[in-house]
ROSE-4610 file (N, C-alpha, C; in Angstrom, 1 decimal, always signed):
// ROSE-4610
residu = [X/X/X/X/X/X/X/X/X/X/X/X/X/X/X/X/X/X/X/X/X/X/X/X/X/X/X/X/X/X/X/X/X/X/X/X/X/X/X/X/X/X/X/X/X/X/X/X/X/X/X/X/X/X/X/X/X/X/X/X/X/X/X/X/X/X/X/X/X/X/X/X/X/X/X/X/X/X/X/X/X/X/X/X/X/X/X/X/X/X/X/X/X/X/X/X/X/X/X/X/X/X/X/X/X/X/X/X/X/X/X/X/X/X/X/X/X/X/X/X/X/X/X/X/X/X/X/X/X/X/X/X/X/X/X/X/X/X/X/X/X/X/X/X/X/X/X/X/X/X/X/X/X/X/X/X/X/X/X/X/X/X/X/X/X/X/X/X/X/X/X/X/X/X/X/X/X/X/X/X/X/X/X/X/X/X/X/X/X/X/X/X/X/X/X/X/X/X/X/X/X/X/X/X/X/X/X/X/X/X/X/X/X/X/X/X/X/X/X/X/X/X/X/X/X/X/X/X/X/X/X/X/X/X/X/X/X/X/X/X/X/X/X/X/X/X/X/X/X/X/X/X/X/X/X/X/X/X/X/X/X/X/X/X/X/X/X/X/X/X/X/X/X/X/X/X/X/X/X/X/X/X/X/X/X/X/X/X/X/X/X/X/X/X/X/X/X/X/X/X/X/X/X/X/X/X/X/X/X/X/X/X/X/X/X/X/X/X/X/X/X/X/X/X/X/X/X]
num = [1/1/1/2/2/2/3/3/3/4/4/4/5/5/5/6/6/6/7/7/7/8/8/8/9/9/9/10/10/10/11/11/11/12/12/12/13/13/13/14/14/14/15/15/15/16/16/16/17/17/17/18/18/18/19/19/19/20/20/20/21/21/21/22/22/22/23/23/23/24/24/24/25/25/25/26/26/26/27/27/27/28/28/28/29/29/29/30/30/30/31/31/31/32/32/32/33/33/33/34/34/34/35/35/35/36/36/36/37/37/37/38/38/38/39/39/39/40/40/40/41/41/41/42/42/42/43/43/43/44/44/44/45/45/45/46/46/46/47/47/47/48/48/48/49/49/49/50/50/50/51/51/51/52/52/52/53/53/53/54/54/54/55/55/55/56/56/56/57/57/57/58/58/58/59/59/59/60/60/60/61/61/61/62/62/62/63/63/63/64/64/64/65/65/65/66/66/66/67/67/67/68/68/68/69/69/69/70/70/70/71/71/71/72/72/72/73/73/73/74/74/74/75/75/75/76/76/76/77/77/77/78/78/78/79/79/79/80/80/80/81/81/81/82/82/82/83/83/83/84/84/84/85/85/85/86/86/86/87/87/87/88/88/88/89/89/89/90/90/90/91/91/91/92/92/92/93/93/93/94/94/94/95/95/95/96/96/96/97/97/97/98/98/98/99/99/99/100/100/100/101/101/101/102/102/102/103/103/103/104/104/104/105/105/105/106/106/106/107/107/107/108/108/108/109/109/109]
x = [-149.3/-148.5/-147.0/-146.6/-145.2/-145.2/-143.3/-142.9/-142.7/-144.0/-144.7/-144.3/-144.0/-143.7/-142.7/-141.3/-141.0/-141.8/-142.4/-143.3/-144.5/-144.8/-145.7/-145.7/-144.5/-144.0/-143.3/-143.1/-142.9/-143.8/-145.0/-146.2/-147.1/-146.4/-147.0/-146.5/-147.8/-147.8/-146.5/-145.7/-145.2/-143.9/-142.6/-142.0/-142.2/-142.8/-143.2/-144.4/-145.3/-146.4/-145.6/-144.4/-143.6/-143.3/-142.5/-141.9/-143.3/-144.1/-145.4/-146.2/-145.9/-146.8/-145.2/-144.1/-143.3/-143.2/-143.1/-143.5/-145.1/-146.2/-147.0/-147.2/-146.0/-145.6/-145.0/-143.9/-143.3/-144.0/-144.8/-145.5/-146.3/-146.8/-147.7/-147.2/-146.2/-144.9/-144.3/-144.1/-144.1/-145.2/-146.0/-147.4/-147.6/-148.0/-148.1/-147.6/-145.9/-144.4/-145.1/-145.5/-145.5/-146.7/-147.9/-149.1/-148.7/-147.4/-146.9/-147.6/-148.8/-148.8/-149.4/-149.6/-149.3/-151.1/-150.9/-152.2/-152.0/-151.1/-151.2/-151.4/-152.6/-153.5/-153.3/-154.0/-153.8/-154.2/-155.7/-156.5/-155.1/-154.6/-153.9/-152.6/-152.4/-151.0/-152.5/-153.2/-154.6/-154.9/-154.5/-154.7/-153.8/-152.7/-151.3/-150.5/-150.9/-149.7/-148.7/-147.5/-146.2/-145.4/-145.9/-145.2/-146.3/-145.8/-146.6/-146.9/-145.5/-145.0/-145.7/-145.8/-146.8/-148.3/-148.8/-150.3/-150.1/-149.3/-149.2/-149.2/-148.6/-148.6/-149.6/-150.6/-152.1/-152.5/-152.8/-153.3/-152.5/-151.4/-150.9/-151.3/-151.8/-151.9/-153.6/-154.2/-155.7/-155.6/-154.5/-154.9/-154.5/-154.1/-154.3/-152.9/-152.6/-151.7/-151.9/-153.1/-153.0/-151.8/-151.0/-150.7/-151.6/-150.8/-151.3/-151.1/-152.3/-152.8/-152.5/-153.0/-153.2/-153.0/-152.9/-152.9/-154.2/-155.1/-155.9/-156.2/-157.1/-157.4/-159.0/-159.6/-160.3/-161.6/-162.4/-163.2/-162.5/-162.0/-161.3/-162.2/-162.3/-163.1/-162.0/-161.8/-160.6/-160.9/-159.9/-160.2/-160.4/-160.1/-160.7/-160.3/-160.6/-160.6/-159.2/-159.0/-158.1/-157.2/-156.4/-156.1/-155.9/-156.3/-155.5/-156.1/-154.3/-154.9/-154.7/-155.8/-155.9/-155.2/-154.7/-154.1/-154.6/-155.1/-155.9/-155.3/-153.9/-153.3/-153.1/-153.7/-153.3/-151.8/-152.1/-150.6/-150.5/-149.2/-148.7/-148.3/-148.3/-147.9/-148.9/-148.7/-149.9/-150.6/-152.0/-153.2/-154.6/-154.7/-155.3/-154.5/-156.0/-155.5/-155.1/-154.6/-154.5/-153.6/-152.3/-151.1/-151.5/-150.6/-150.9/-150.2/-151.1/-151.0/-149.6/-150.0/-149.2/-147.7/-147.6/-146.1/-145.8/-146.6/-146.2/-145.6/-146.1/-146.1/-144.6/-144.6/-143.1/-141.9/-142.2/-141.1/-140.5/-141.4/-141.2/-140.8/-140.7/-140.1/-138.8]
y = [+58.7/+59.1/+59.2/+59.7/+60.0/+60.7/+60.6/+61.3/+61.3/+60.3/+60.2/+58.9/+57.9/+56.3/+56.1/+57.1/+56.9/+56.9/+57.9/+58.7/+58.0/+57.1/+56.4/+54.9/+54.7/+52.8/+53.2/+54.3/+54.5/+54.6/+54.7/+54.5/+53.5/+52.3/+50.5/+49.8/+49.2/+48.2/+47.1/+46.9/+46.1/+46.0/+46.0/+46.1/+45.4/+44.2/+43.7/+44.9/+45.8/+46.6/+47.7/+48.0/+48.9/+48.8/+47.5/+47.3/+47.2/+46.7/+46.9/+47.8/+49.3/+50.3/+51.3/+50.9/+51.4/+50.6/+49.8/+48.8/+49.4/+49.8/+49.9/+51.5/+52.2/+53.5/+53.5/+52.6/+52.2/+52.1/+50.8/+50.2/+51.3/+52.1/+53.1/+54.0/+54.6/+55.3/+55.0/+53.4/+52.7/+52.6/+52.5/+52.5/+53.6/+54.8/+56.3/+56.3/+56.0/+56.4/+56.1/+54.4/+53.6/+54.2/+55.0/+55.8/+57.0/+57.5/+59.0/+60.0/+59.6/+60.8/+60.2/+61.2/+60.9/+61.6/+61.6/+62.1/+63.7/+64.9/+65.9/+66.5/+66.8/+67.6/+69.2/+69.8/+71.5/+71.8/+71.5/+71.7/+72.0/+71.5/+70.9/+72.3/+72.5/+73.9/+75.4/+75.1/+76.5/+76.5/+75.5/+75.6/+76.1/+76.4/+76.3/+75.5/+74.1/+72.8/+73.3/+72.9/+73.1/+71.7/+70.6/+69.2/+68.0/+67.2/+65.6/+65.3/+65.5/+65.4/+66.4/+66.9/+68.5/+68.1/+67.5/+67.1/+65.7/+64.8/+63.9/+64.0/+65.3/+65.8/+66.8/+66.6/+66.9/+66.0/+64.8/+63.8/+63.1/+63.0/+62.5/+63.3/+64.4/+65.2/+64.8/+64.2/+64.2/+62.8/+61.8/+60.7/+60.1/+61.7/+61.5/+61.1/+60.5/+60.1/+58.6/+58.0/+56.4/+55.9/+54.7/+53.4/+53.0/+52.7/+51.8/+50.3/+50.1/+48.1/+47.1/+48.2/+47.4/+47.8/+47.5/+47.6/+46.7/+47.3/+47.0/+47.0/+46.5/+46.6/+46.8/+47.8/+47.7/+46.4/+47.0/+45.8/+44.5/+44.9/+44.6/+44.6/+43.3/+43.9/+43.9/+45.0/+45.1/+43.9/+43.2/+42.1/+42.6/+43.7/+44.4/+45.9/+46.6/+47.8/+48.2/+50.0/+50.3/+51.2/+51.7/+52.7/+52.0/+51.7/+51.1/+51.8/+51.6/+52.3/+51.6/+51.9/+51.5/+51.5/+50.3/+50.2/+49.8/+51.4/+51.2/+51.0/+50.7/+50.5/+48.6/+48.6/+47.3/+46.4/+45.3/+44.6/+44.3/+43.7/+43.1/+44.4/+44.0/+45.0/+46.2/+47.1/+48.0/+47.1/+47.3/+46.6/+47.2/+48.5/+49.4/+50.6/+52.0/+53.0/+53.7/+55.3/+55.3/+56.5/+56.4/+57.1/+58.7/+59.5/+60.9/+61.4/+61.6/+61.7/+63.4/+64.0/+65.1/+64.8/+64.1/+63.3/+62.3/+61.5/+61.1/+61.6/+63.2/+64.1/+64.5/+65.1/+65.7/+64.8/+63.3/+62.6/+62.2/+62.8/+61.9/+63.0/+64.1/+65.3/+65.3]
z = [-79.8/-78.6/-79.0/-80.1/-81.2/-79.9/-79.2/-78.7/-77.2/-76.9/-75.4/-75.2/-75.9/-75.5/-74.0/-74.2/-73.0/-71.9/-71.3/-70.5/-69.9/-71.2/-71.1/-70.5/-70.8/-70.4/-69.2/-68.3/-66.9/-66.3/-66.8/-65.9/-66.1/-67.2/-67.1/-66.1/-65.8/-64.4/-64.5/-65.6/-65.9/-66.7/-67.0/-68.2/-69.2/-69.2/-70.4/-71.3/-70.0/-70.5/-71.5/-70.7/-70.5/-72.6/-73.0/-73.7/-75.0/-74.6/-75.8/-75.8/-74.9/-75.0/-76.3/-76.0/-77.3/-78.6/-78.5/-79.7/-80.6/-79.9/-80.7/-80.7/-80.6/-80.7/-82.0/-82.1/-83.4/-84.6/-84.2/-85.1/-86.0/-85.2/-85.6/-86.5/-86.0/-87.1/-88.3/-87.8/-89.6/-90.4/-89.8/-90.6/-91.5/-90.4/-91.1/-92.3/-91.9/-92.9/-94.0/-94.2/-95.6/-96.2/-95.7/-96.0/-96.4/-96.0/-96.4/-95.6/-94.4/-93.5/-91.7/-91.1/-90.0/-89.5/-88.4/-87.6/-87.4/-87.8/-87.7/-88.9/-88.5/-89.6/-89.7/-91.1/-90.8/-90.0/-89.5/-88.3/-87.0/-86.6/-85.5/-85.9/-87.0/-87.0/-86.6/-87.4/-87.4/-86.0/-84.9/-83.8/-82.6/-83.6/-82.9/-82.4/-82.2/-82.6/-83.6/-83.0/-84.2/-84.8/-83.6/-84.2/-83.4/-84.4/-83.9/-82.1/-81.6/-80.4/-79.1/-80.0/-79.3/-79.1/-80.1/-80.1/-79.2/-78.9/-78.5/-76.9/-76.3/-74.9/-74.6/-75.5/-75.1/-74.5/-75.8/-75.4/-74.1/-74.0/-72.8/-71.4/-71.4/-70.3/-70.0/-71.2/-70.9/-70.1/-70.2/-69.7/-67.8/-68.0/-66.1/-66.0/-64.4/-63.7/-63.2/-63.5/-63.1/-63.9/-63.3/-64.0/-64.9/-66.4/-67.0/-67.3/-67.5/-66.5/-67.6/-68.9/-70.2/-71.6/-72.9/-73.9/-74.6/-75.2/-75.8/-77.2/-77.9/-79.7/-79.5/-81.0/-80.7/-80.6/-79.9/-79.5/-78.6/-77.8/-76.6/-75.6/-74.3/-73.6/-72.0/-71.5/-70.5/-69.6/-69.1/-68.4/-66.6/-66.2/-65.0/-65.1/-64.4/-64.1/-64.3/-64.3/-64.6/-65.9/-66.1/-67.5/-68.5/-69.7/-70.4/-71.6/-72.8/-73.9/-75.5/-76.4/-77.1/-78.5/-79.0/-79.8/-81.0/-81.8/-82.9/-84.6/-84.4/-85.9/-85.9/-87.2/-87.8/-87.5/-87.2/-87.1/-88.2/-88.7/-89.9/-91.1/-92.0/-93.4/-93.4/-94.0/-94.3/-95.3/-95.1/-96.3/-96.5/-95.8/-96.3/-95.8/-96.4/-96.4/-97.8/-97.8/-98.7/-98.8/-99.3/-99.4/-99.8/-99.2/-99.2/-100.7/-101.5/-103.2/-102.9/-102.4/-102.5/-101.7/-100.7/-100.6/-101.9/-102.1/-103.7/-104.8/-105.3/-106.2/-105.7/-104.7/-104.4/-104.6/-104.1/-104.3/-105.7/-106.3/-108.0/-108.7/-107.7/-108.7/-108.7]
């Protein structure tokens, strides 16, 4: 959701929701960073996506107009009804994964 965090924490039930649906907007961005890539694939430019932010206001357009109730992990089981979305990156340090060898290559030139 690069891009969409504001957008998205005006439509949490809550500002505490508000404040951890951007935080794990972050978190997700540092993550990528320290991996050296992100979730925009060539697929995604072959399709006419031009930035991250662009593919992110797809997905924001698919998830409707409800309030969101909750933030979840996976294997979460929602505690009642309602939008909530999933927070599928690791907490803590990166500890897997595996760094984009061709951002590697360029930086060491």
């Amino acid at each position: 959701m690069t891009g969409c965090e504001e957008i998205m924490a005006d439509r949490a039930v809550t500002p505490m929701l508000s404040d951890e649906l951007r935080a794990a907007v972050a978190k997700a961005a540092r993550y990528y960073a320290t991996l050296g890539y992100g979730s925009f694939a060539p697929g995604n430019a072959d399709g006419g996506l031009t930035t991250i932010e662009e593919k992110s206001m797809g997905a924001y357009a698919k998830s409707g107009a409800s309030p969101i109730v909750g933030l979840i992990k996976p294997g979460d089981i929602p505690p009642h009804g309602g939008l909530y979305l999933m927070d599928v990156v690791p907490d803590g340090e990166v500890r897997f994964g595996f760094p984009n060898i061709r951002t590697m290559l360029r930086s060491s030139k």
